[in-house]
Residue, then its C-alpha position, 0 to 999 in steps of 0.5 A: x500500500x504504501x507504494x501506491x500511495x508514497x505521498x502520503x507518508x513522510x520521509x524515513x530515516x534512511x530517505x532523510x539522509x538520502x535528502x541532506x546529502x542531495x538536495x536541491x534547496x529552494x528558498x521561498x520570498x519570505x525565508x530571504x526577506x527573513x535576513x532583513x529582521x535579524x541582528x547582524x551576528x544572526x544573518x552574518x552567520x546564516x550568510x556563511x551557512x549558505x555559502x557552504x551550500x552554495x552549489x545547492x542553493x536556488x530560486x525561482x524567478x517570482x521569489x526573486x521578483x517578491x524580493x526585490x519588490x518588498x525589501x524596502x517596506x521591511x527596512x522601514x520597518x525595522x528602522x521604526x521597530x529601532x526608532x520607537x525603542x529608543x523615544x520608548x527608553x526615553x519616555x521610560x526615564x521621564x515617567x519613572x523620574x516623576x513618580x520617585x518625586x511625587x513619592x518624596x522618599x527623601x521625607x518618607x522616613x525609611x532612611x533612603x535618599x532619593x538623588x543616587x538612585x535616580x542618578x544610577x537610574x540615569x546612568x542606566x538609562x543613558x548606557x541602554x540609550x547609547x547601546x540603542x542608538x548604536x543599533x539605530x546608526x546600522x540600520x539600512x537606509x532606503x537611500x543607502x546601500x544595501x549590504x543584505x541584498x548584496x550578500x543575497x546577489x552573491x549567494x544568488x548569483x547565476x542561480x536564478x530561475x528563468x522569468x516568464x516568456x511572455x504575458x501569455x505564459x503568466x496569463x495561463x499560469x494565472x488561469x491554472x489558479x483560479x481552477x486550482x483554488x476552486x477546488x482547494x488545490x495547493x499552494x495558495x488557495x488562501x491567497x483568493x483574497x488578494x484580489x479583493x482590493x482592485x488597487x492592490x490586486x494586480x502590479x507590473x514588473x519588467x512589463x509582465x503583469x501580475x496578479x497577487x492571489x497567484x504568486x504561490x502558485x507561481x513560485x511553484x511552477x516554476x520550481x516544479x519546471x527547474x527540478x524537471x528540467x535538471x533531473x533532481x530527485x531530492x528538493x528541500x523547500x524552504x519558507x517562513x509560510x504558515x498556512x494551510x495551503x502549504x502544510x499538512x495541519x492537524x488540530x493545530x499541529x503542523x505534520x509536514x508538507x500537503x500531500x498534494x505538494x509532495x504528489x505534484x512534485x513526484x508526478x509532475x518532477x519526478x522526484x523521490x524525496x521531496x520535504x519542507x522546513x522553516x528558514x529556522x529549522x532548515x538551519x537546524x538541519x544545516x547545522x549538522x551537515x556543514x563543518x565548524x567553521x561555518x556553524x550557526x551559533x545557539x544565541x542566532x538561532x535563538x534570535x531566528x527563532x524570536x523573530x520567526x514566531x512573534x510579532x512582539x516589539x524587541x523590549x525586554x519583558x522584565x523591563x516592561x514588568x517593572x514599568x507596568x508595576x508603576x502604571x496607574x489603570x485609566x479607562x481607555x475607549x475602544x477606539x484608542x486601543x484599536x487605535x494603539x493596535x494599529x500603531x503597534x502593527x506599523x512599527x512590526x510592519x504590518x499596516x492596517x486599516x479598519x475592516x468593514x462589519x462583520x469582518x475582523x476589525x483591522x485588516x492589513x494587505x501585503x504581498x503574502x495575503x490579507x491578515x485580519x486581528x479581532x481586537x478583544x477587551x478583558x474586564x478582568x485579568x482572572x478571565x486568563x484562568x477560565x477555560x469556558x470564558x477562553x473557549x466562548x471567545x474562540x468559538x465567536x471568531x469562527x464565523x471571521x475565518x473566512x474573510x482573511x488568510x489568516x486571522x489573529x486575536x488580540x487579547x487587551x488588559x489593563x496597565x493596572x490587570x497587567x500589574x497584578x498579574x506580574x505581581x501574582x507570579x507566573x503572569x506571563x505564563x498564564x498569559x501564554x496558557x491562555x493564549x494555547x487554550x484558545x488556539x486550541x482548534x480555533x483555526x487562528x493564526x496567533x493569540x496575544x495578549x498585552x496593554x497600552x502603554x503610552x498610546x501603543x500596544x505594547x504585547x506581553x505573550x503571543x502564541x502562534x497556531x503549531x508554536x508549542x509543538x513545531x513543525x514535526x522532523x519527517x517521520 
């Protein structure tokens, strides 16, 4: 049985060496934009991984296009992640020095004088601006040069698959789409969406013209097309794509690639020993089969994997904990916490605006789909601890699916609910146990949880669907 039906089963131990040692690997646009948000050691090192594999590295002509047209919005965006860190540590200082001089310890009889602890509080401030500002000076700059697109020229260099003959040829790609998608066939069947806003749905480059529900397919076929045309019989493909009309999900656990990707790729391509990694785990992986002098430290594969699977704003949590201690609870109107939402999703890249009822309630547009973010006000932070309370809010989201690609939830407290569940012990914790339970079967693509500070959204702990458990090794 399991001959007539390969596809089906993942990779044995003996077939996943056979693949290591012989594949052709295939990048996919948001695994090389992926370079773009990591710090320098992080990318330097997974630069120098990849040379070592430079004989056996390739792309497709569409994510070469992809990446071209996107880098420059996730430049401005990882410069404004830097520029709002640093006004963030500069408020801090203001807020923190006010309340120790509305406290008058100087008067309060405990035998503390207030003017060394804030001139050390000062001087902290001051190495942690420094040390921001430093990281603010090496950020690229749209009009500077661009040292991540030429280590990519370099590694990419003659390696690049052919581009589209003529308009013709993407439209016929274009009209396979559309019959794939009706009957769910993939990759990018959750992409339908993209055409719904008409200024956004179709671009033009080097004068072929292009729809965006299509760009997964395309990518597709034209790595379908170059693994036939030079005989390979064992593909690693390698994306930072989550959803389901890539990967075999079940109950929120991911198990490996869609059999329908690893039938196409045995049918169409002829190839045996076809599997699919995160940009992080292909590191992993490519760790083991490099020597040492181009291995990937454990502290960059930690930042690849903070940056892979969060959406949260680079500011240490314990520092955040003792901020919110000194907050004080102020009702804040629904508008101003969507509001604070949407200038948290601008400063990680994502802009949004506000969706139409009875859709999600923000909704951002980008060359990889339509992202929806349902915007939800607990009364109480006891609410984390009840199972039936979590599970009514999963279940009222249900009928919001099927408006975007992927829809995330966010979970808002109060400064002062926030406090008190620092306070409590395990706060963050609880937080992201809440945040599980509700994944649990939800279909979302992520739950934070988090409060505003200053007019942003600031998270405290994001879950993303398949977090806990990851995406399994081929079995």
């Amino acid at each position: 049985m399991r001959s007539d039906f390969a596809w089906c089963y993942g990779l044995d131990k003996a077939r996943l060496s056979e693949l290591w040692g012989r594949a052709l690997f295939v990048f996919d646009t948001n695994a090389l934009l992926h370079l773009y948000r990591v710090p320098d050691q992080a990318r330097a090192e997974t630069v120098a991984l990849l040379k070592q594999l430079s004989d056996r590295i390739w792309i497709p002509y569409h994510v070469g296009l992809e990446f071209q047209r996107n880098r420059l919005g996730v430049i401005v965006s990882q410069r404004q992640l830097v520029d709002d860190t640093l006004k963030e540590c500069q408020d801090a200082l203001a807020v923190v020095r006010g309340r120790v001089e509305k406290l008058d310890l100087d008067r309060q009889g405990i035998d503390v004088r207030s003017a060394p602890l804030l001139e050390a509080l000062e001087n902290a401030h001051s190495n942690l601006s420094d040390a921001v500002k430093k990281a603010q000076d090496k950020q690229l700059a749209l009009s500077h040069a661009d040292s991540v697109r030429d280590s990519i020229d370099e590694l990419f260099a003659g390696k690049v698959g052919p581009r589209p003959a003529d308009q013709a040829a993407v439209e016929e790609l274009q009209r396979e789409a559309d019959e794939r998608y009706s009957l769910r066939v993939p990759p990018g069947f959750n992409d339908l969406d993209k055409d719904r806003d008409p200024k956004s749905a179709r671009f033009v480059a080097d004068g072929l013209t292009y729809s965006r529900k299509c760009g997964d397919l395309i990518v597709w076929r034209q790595t379908l097309e170059h693994v036939r045309s030079i005989g390979s019989n064992s593909v690693i493909f390698i994306t930072s794509d989550k959803k389901d009309d890539w990967w075999l999900q079940v109950q929120g656990k991911t198990i490996g690639p869609h059999p329908e990707l690893v039938a196409e790729m045995r049918r169409v391509a002829g190839v045996e020993n076809f599997w699919m990694y995160s940009l992080v785990q292909f590191v992993e992986y490519a760790n083991n089969q490099v020597g040492q002098a181009a291995q990937v430290s454990t502290e960059s594969l930690d930042e690849l994997r903070d940056v892979a699977s969060s959406f949260t704003l680079n500011v240490p949590i314990k520092r955040f904990y003792r901020t919110l201690k000194d907050e004080v609870r102020l009702p804040i109107p629904h508008r101003e916490v969507s509001a604070a939402v949407q200038r948290w999703l601008a400063a990680t890249g994502r802009q949004s605006e506000q969706g139409e009822f009875p859709g999600p309630e923000l909704i951002s547009v980008d060359d990889f789909g339509v992202e929806g973010f349902e915007i939800k006000r607990l009364d109480s932070w006891l609410n984390l601890k009840r199972p039936r309370y979590l599970r009514q809010i999963a279940d009222g989201l249900s009928s919001l699916q099927g408006e975007v690609d992927q829809l995330h939830l966010i979970l808002v407290v109060s400064k002062e609910d926030a406090g008190k569940a620092v306070s409590s012990g395990g706060g963050h914790s609880l937080m992201e146990s809440a945040a599980d339970l509700i994944l649990m079967d939800s279909g979302l693509a992520s739950v934070t949880v988090g409060t505003v500070v200053g007019g942003m959204f600031r998270p405290i702990a994001t879950r993303r669907q398949g977090e806990a458990d990851g995406t399994d090794e081929p079995a």
